[in-house]
N, C-alpha and C positions, 0 to 999 in steps of 0.2 A: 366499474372499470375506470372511470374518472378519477375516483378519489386513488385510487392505486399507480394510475398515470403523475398523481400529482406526488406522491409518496417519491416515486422512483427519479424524477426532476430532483425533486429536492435532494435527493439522495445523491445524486449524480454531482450535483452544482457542488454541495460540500464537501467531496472529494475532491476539487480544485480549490476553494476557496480556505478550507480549514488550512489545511499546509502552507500555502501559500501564504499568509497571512501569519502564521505562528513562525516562517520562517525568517520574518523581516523585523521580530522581534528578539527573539533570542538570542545569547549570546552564542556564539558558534564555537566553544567550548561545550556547551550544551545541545546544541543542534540535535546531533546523533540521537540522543534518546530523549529528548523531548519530541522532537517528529514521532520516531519509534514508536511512541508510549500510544499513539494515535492507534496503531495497527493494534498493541497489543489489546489497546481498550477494545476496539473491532473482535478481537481472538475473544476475550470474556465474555460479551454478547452471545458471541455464536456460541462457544461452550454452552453459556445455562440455558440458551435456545434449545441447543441442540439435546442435553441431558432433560428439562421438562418435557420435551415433545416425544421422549423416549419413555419415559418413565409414569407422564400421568395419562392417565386414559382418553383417548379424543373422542369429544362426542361433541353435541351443536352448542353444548353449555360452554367447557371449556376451551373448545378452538374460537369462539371470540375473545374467552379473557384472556388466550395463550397471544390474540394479535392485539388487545387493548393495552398488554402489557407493555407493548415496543411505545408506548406516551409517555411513560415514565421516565426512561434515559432522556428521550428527546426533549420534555417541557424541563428536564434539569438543566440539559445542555443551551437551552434558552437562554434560562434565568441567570446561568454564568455569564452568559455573552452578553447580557444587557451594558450598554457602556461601554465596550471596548472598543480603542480607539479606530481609528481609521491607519489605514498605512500611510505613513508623511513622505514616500519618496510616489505613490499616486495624487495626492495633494497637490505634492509641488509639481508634478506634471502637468495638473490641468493649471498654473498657475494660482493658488490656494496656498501662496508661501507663509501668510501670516496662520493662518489654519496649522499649518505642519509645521510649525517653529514653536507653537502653543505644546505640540503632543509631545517634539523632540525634547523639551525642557520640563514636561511634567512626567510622560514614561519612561524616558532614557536619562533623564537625570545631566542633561547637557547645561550649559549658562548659559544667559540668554542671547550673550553674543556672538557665542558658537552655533543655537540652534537657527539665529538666525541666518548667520551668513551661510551654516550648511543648503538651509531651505532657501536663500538666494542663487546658490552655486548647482541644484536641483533643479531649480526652475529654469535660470538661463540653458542648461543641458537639453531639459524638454524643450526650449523653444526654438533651438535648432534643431530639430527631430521635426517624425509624422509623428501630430498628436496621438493616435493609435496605433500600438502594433497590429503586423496582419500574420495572417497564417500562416502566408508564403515565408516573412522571416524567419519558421522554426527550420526553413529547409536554406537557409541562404551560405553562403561561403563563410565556413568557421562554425556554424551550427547545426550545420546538415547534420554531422555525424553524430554530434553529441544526442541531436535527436531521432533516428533511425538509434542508436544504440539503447534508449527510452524507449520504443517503443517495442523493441524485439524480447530486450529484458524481461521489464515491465509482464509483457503477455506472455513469453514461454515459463514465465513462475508462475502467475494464479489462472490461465491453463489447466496445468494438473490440479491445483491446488482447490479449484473451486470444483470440478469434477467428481476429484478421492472425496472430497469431506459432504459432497451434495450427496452422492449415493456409496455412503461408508455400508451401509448394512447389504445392501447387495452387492459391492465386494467381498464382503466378509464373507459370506454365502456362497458365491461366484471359486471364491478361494477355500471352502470347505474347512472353516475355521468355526471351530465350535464354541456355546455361548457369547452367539453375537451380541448380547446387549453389553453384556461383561466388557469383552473387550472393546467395545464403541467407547464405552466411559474410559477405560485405561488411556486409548487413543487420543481422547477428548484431553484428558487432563495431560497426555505430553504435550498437546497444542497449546493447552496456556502454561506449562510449565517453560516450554521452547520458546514463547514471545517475552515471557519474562528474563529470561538470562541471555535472551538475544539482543539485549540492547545495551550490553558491557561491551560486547565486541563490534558492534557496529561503531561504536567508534573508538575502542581503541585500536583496533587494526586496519583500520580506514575503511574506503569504501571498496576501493577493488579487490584488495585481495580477501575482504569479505564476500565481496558476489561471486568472484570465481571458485575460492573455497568453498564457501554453503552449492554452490550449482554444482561442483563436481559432486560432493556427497548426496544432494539428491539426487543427481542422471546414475548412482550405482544403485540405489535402494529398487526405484522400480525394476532397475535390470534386474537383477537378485530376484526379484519375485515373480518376473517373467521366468527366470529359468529355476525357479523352485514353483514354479505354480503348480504342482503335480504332486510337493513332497508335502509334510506335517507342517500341521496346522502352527503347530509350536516354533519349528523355522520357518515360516514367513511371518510370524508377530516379530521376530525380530529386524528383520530388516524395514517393516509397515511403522516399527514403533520408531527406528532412527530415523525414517523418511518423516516421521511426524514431528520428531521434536526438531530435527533440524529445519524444515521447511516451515512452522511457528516463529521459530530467530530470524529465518532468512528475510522472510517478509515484511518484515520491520523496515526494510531497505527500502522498501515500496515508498514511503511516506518520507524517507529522507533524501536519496539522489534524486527523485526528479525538482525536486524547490531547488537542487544546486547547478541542475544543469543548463539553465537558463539564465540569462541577465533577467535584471530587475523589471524593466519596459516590456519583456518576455513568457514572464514566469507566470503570470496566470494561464496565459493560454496554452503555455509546455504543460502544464502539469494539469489542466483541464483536457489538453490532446493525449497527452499520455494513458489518463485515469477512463477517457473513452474509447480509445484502441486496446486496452488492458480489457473492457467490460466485454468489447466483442468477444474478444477471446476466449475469455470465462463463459461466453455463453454458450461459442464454439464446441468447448469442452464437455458444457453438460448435456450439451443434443449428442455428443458425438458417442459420450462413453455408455451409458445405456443402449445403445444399439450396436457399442461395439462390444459390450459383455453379451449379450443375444445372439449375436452372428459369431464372435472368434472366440470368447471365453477371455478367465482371465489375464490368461499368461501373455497372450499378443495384446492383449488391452494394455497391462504395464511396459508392454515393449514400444507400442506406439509414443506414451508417455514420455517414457524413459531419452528417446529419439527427440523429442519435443523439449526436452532440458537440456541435453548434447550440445542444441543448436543454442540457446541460451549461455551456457557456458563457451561456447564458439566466438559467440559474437561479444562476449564479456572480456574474455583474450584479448580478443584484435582491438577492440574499440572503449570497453570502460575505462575512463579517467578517473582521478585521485581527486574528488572534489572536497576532502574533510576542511582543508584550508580555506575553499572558498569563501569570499565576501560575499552575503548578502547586503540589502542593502543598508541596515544600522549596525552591524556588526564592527567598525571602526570605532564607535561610540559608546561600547559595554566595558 
């Protein structure tokens, strides 16, 4: 139980910190899909997760090697990460300007008289500041909204999303859809076919009217299969396969607006708040949907869903902002 507590820590922590940290490096030309590409690499996991755990037979041999195998990604992901730098706008926060004038001039490729006077003009900023943000600042005047509209987003999309894809075969079942393995895989492969081609449009059409376009089209799919939940197997694949490929692109979104919704002094803990209001909800979702395919069946189970995007696309209207221009914080320097 311990060592799975510590798995899920970690897990938790680098949802804040991976983003965050890729996003102070990039050029914001590139933003969009290099964030992106975080989710999509999340979407191939779970794919060959999900297809091994389908396909080879579980017994006490291979459900350890099926969980020794999740070492592999991660001691890769290690060995990448050895050596990379530190962020130079947290440096020069805690005063560490010679520190972050060193990074600005070896990974941003600044002179050295710009990266220093940048990391001077950093520092003195922190020093009229609280050396730490606090949590109350994600709710303060000018940020409140941008962060209540993170948090509503954020969780009314992987909500369904962790739910449909946790228990894919007893929807399939639940929906009287035959050769459920069959189509888990079909399923499987729009999930990563959708996170690959979803990260052309995340930033060329910006951010909002990607999130409210991708949310309108998933708040129709589940509807569609609430009110087909009774007809062939063959019309509800097609609205389960647009819900799939679209909701793999949308998600992509996950790992890019919240690093932009934050200042710099802010963004870890936004996108650390965000990525833990996000997890309730997902978890929300998975207690809730197997007991609500037990009690109402399919059809109210995708209506409830469906109702659950609504309000996402709701609050995407009234309140998402256009962050693709945003400055992070080296972004003047690429």
């Amino acid at each position: 139980m311990r060592d799975h507590l510590e798995v899920l820590f970690g897990l938790g922590a680098d949802y804040a910190v991976g983003p965050t940290l890729l996003s102070e490096f990039v050029p914001g030309r590139l933003r969009g899909v290099l964030l992106g590409s975080l989710t999509v690499l999340w979407t191939v996991g779970h794919v060959l997760a999900n297809v091994l755990g389908t396909y080879i037979p579980i017994n006490g041999t291979t459900a350890y090697w099926l969980l020794a195998s999740g070492a592999l990604p991660a001691l890769l992901v290690l060995l990448l990460r050895i050596g990379i730098p530190e962020s130079p706008s947290w440096l020069a926060a805690r005063r560490r300007g010679a520190e972050a004038a060193r990074i600005r001039r070896t990974y941003l490729g600044q002179s050295e008289a710009t990266a220093t006077a940048t990391a001077a003009d950093a520092e003195a900023a922190a020093a009229a500041q609280p050396p730490a943000a606090r949590y109350r600042e994600l709710f303060a005047r000018g940020q409140a909204t941008k962060t209540w509209f993170g948090v509503i987003f954020y969780s009314a999309q992987v909500l369904p999303y962790f739910a449909i894809y946790t228990f894919m075969p007893q929807i399939l079942a639940a929906l009287n859809i035959s050769g459920a393995d069959t189509q888990n895989l079909v399923l499987n492969l729009a999930l990563l076919l959708g996170g690959v081609i979803g990260l052309w449009p995340v930033q060329r059409l910006g951010r909002r009217p990607f999130t409210i376009g991708t949310f309108a089209i998933l708040t129709l799919c589940p509807g569609a299969m609430a009110v087909l939940s009774e007809g062939s197997g063959g019309a509800l694949m097609v609205p389960f396969l647009i819900y799939t490929f679209v909701m793999a692109g949308a998600s992509t979104i996950t790992q890019v607006y919240p690093a932009e919704l934050f200042p710099t002094a802010l963004r870890g803990s936004g996108v650390g708040f965000l990525n833990g209001t996000s997890r309730v909800a997902s978890a929300i979702g998975t207690f809730v949907l197997p007991v609500s395919l037990s009690h109402f069946g399919a059809g109210w189970s995708m209506g409830w869903m469906a109702l659950v995007l609504l309000l996402g696309t709701a609050v995407s209207l009234a309140w998402a902002p256009e962050t693709r221009d945003t400055l992070t914080a080296e972004d003047p320097h690429h």
